[in-house]
N, C-alpha and C positions, 0 to 999 in steps of 0.2 A: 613449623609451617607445613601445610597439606595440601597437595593437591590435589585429593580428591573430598569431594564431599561424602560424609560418612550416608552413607545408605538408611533408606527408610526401613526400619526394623518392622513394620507390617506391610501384611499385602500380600498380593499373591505368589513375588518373586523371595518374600524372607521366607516363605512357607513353604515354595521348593525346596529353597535353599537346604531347610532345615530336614525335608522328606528326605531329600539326596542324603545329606549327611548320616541319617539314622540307616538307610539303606547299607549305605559304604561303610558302614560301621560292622551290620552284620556280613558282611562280605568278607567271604577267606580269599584271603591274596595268596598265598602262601601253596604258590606253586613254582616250579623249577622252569626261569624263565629269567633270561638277561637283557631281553629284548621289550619296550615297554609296550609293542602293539598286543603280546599278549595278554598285560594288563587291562589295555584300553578295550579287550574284548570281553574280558570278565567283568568290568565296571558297565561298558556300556550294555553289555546281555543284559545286567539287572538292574538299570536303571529305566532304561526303554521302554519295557510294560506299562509303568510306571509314570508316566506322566505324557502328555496325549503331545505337545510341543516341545518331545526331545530331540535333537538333529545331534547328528555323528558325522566329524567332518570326509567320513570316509562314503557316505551315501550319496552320490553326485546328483545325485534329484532333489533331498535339500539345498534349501539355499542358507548357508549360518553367515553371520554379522564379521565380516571383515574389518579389524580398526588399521585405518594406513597410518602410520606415522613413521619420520624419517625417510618417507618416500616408498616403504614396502610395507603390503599389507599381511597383515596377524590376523591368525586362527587359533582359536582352543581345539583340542581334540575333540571336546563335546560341549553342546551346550541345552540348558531349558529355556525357550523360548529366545527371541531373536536377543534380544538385552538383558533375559535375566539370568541365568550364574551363569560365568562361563569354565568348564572342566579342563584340567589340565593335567596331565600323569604323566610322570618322570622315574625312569629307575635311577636311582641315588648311588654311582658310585664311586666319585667326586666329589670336594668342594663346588666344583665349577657347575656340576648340576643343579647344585642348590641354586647359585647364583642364576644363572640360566632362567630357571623356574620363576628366581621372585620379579629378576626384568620380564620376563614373561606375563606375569599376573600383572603387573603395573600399568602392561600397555593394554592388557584385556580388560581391566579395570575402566578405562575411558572408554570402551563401548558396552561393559556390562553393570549390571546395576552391583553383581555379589561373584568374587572369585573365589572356589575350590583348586587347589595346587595339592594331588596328590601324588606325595612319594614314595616310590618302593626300594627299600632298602635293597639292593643285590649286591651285596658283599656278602664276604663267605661268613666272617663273623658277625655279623647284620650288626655293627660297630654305630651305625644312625641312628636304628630303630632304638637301641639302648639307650643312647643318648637324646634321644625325643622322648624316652621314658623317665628316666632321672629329672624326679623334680625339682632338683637342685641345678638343672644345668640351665641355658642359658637358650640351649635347643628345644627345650621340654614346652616351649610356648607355640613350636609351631606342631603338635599331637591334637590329631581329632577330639574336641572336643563334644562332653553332652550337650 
């Protein structure tokens, strides 16, 4: 059973979706940084240009889509347009970030139409990212896909 209904695969909020991703893609993360706002500065630098209804929940002149539930209201760090994907970036260096992250998406998920959850390995042996690449792991389903 699901709680959410699966997203409409066209339109113009899959067609972000899918710009962001290609974007994030060519994007080097891979700088010396433990701390995730400086990821969230190099994602949002280059996604920004990029699409005319992006909001950064660090801009107090936008206003982004707060979902309340359990009494406190959620924010993604970024989002395209009021409901449609909402951005989230985590440095990973933790189980508990993982977890973190997917209750995270879950509750963004009821006010956006499409979640991005991006994490940054900061461990010293980037012990995640390996294992988000191992196609044989069980990790390897949550790796940007084409």
């Amino acid at each position: 059973m699901s709680v959410f209904k699966t997203g409409k695969r066209t339109g113009i909020h899959w067609e972000n979706l899918n710009k962001a991703k290609d974007i994030i893609k060519r994007l080097s993360l891979d700088i010396k940084a433990y701390d995730a706002r400086k990821f969230e500065d190099r994602i949002s630098g280059a996604l920004q240009p990029n699409f005319e209804k992006f909001i950064d929940q660090r801009n107090i002149k936008q206003v982004m889509t707060r979902v309340t539930l359990f009494g406190h209201d959620h924010r993604p760090d970024m989002s395209i347009d009021k409901d449609g994907v909402a951005i989230e970036v985590k440095t990973a260096k933790t189980g508990s970030s993982f977890r973190e992250a997917i209750g995270q998406s879950m509750i963004y998920r009821l006010g956006y139409r499409f979640v991005i959850i991006l994490w940054v390995d900061s461990t010293r042996d980037k012990s995640y990212k390996n294992l988000c690449s191992n196609i044989n792991s069980k990790e390897n389903m949550f790796r940007l896909r084409p």
